[in-house]
Residue, then its C-alpha position, 0 to 999 in steps of 0.5 A: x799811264x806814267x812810264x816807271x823811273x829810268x836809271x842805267x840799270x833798270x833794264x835789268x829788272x826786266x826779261x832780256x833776250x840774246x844776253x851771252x852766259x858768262x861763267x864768271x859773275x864776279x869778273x864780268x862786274x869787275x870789267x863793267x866797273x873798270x868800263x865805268x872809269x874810262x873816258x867816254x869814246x863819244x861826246x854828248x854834243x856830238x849826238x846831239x848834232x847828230x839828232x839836229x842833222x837827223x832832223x833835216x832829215x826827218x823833214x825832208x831835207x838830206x839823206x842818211x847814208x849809214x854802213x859799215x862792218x856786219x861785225x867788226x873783228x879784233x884780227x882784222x882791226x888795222x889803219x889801212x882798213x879803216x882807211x879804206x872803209x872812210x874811202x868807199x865811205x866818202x866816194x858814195x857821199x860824194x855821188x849822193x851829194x853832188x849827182x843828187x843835190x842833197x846833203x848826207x849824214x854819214x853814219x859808220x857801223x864801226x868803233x864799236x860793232x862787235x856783238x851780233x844777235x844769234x838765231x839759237x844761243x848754241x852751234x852743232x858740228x859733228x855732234x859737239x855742240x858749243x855756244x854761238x859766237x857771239x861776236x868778238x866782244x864776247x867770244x871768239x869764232x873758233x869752233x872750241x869749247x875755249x873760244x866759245x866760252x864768254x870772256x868779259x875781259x874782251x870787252x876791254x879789248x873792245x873798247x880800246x879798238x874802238x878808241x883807236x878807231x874813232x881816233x883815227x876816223x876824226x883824223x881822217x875827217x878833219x885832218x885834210x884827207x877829207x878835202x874835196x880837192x883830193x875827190x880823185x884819191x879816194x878811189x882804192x886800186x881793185x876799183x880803178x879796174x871796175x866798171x864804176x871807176x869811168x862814172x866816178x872818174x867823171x863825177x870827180x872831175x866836174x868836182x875838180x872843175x867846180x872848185x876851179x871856177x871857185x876860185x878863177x873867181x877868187x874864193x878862197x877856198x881855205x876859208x871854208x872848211x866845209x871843203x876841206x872837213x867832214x862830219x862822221x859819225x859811229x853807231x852800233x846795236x845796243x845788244x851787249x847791255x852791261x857794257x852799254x850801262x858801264x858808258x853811260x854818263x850823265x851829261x854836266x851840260x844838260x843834266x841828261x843820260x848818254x851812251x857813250x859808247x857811240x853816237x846811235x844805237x839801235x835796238x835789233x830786230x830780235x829785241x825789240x819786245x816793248x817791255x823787255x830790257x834792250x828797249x828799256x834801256x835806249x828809251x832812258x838814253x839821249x842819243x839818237x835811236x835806231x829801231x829795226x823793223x822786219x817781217x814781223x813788225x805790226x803797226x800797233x806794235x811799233x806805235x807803242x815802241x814809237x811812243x816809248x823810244x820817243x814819247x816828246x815826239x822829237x825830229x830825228x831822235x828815232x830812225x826806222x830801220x826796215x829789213x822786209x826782203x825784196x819780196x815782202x817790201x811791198x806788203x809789209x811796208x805800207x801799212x807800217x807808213x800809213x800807221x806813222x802818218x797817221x799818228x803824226x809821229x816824227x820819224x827818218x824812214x831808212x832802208x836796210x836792203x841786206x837782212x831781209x835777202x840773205x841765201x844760202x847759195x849751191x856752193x854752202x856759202x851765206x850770200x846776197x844777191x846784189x839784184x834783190x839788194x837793188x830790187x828793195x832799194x828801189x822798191x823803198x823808194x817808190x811805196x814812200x813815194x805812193x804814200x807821200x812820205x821820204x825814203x830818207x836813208x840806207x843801212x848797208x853791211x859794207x867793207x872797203x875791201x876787196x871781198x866776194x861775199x854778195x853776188x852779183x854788180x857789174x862784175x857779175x860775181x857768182x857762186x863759184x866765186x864767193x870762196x874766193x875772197x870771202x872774209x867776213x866773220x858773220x853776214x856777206x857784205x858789199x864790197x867797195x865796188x858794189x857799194x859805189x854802185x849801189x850809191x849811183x843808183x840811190x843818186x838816181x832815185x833821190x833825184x827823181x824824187x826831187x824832180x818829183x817834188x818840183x825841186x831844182x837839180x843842179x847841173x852837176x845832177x845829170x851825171 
């Protein structure tokens, strides 16, 4: 059957779920038109690098490291936490790339995470009940008819936090900060005080040794950049179409449709029905593509989305972002792997380790418990290692803040505790000590899967 004709706007002849209510028709059509004149945020030939490096991963060949804000926020958007999030950022690439030997895609869920799906499109307090938040692209958090009500010209405001975002995130990759000589430097205050500072302490000082025997034997070190530069990339979900139509562009190099919004999208778990209009949508757009699966996903159902989101079958244009939960893992996930395999279909295989375990805890506070955070991770791995196929990657809602909203690490967070710094506008996250924990323990599993495979480990690996 011959797929109908894509355009930008197709997807809205078709059912779509989680669209906001906005009161005003004639004023969300004149934001979508000023968005359509505004330069893009991305590029098309930096998506299109993104696929290439998503396709070593495909192959087995590097791993994708992919987190960021739950939900990024107006109030909260500030250099010095931009910075700190690039930080914790580079501190984990660094353990995956130096203790586990494997190249890192990094993919931020930032410059542009501003809508989040709801579970009911209304929220009741006392009585009064009032529409969702929706995230701050489309209203505020505050409980009043006022700020509950959507108001396109957010997503003005949106955009131009997302341009100062990006700015500042390429400044830091390629302006020096991501220099390997400053591995030490990355490390932020509160975490010098954990116990994960003496293992990174030591990672970076066989970093710092490595580079000094580099050039005891005379090579300059300037002369590669890939010291002193790095690659990172934004995503975001795909939920807030109107927005998403009025960036997309054709591409005058290839004569091709891109989002450019960011460099991957990805269809949520709550809109993924093949013919509804979030997936129409993504299938017309080049950019690499993320595709959440959760408890409900079935492996003929993701077949047919497979062949949709990716019908030329192309390493590293769609990622398979799983959300089981720790104690369904096990069940649901191999028989969506033995379905891909047996199709022969091209796909990166990524954890997300956050979704499927959030709890309300005693204290009334939305949490994860970090051991059931750890208990997927480690369960991911081992069933693709059982069914011969690459646990390539991790998607993680993180913050380089000093928060307490996820349970549990070696500080051994309790309920009791979350009230004390917990900031986050939507889901619980890491904080920058737990995500660097998390990393060690992904440095160990890759490198028994390498051992596994008969690969070399360098010494730096034994860390």
């Amino acid at each position: 059957m011959t797929a109908e004709r894509w355009t930008p706007e197709s997807w809205r002849g078709k059912p779509i779920q989680q669209v906001p209510d906005y009161p005003d028709p004639a004023a969300l059509a004149e934001v979508e038109r000023q968005l359509a004149s505004f330069p893009p945020l991305v590029f098309a030939g930096e998506a299109r690098r993104l696929t290439k490096s998503l396709a070593r991963v495909a192959a087995g060949e590097a791993f994708v490291l992919h987190g960021g804000d739950c939900a990024e926020s107006f109030a909260e958007h500030g250099a010095n936490n931009i910075r700190d999030f690039f930080r914790v950022f580079l501190q984990m690439a660094v353990v995956l790339t130096f203790a586990a030997a494997v190249p890192v895609v990094k993919i931020g869920r930032i410059a542009g995470q501003f809508a989040k799906p709801r579970t009911a499109p209304t929220e009741t307090r006392n009585g009064i009940a009032l529409p969702s938040y929706r995230g701050d692209i489309i209203n505020a958090i505050e409980f009043t008819a006022a700020a509950r009500t959507p108001d396109p010209r957010r997503q003005i405001e949106a955009y131009r936090q997302s341009a100062a975002t990006l700015n500042l995130l390429r400044a830091f990759a390629q302006g020096g900060y991501a220099n390997l000589a400053s591995v030490h430097q990355w490390m932020l205050g509160f975490v010098k005080d954990s116990p994960q500072s003496r293992r990174y302490t030591e990672l970076a000082d066989r970093i710092s040794e490595a580079l000094g025997f580099m050039r005891a034997i005379g090579l300059d070190l300037e002369d590669h950049p890939e010291l002193r530069t790095t690659d990172i990339y934004t995503s975001h979900e795909a939920l807030l179409l109107g927005f998403e139509q009025a960036m997309t562009r054709i591409d005058s190099t290839s004569g091709d449709w891109y989002c450019t919004s960011g460099h991957f999208l990805w269809v949520g778990d709550r809109t993924r029905t093949y013919d509804h209009a979030h997936v129409e949508y993504c299938r017309g757009i080049r950019n690499p593509l993320g595709l959440k699966c959760g408890p409900s996903s079935r492996p003929d159902d993701l077949l047919r989305l497979i062949d949709i989101l990716n019908p030329d079958n192309e390493p590293g244009r769609l990622t398979l972002i799983c959300r089981m939960g720790a104690d369904k893992v096990a069940d649901l996930l191999p028989p969506l792997i033995r379905a891909v395999q047996r199709e022969r279909r091209e796909v990166v295989w990524s954890c997300d380790p956050m979704h499927g375990n959030t709890i309300t805890s005693g204290s009334g506070y939305k949490t994860r418990p970090f051991d059931r955070i750890l208990s997927e991770v480690r369960s991911f791995f081992a069933i693709h290692a059982a069914e011969g196929s690459y646990a390539g990657g991790v998607h993680l809602e993180m913050t380089g803040q000093n928060v307490t909203e996820c349970t549990g690490g070696a500080r051994a967070i309790s309920e009791e505790d979350l009230n004390d710094r917990y900031h986050t506008f939507c889901d619980p996250r890491l904080n920058a000590e737990q995500a660097i924990e998390l990393a060690f323990l992904l440095a160990e599993l890759l490198k028994k899967e390498r051992l596994g495979k008969g690969l070399p480990l360098p010494a730096a690996a034994g860390l």
